[in-house]
N, C-alpha and C positions, 0 to 999 in steps of 0.2 A: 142240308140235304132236304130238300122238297121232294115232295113225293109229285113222283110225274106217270104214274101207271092207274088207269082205270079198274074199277073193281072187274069189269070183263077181262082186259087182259091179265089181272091180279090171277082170274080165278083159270083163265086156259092154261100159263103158265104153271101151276099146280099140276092141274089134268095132267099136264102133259109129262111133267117130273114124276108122278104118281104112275104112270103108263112106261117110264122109260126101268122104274125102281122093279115092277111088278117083271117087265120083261129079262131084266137083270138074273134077278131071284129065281122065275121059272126057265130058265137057261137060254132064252131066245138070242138074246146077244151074249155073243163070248166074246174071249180074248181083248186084243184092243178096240173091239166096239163097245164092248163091255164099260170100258176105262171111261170113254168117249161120251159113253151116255150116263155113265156115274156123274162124272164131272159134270156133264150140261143138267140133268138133276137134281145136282148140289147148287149149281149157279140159279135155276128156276126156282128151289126152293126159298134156299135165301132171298132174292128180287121180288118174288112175291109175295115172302113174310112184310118186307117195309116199304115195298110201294114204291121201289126206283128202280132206274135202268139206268147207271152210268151212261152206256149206248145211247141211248135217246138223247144227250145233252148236246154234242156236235151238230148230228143234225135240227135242234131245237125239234124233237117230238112231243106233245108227253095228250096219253090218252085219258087224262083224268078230265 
């Protein structure tokens, strides 16, 4: 696994799991939005602990 993510994308991916975690907690998303953004959350968090996107492989992206 090569790392194919920039530390910018690294770091909006965060923001953005940090922003979906935060709206979770104070109730903004329920039900199955809720689920929705748990999950994209969990996926953002982990991709931008190690710096890859499976996704980006097909299309050959990588923002590093």
């Amino acid at each position: 696994m090569t790392p194919n993510m920039g530390n910018v994308d690294r770091i909006a991916r965060v923001v953005i799991a940090l922003l979906l975690i935060v709206m979770i907690v104070t109730g903004v998303l329920s039900g199955a939005l809720a689920w929705i953004g748990g999950i994209l959350a969990v996926i953002f968090l982990a991709t931008g602990a190690i710096g890859f996107c499976p996704l980006y492989l097909p299309f050959g992206i990588k923002t590093r």
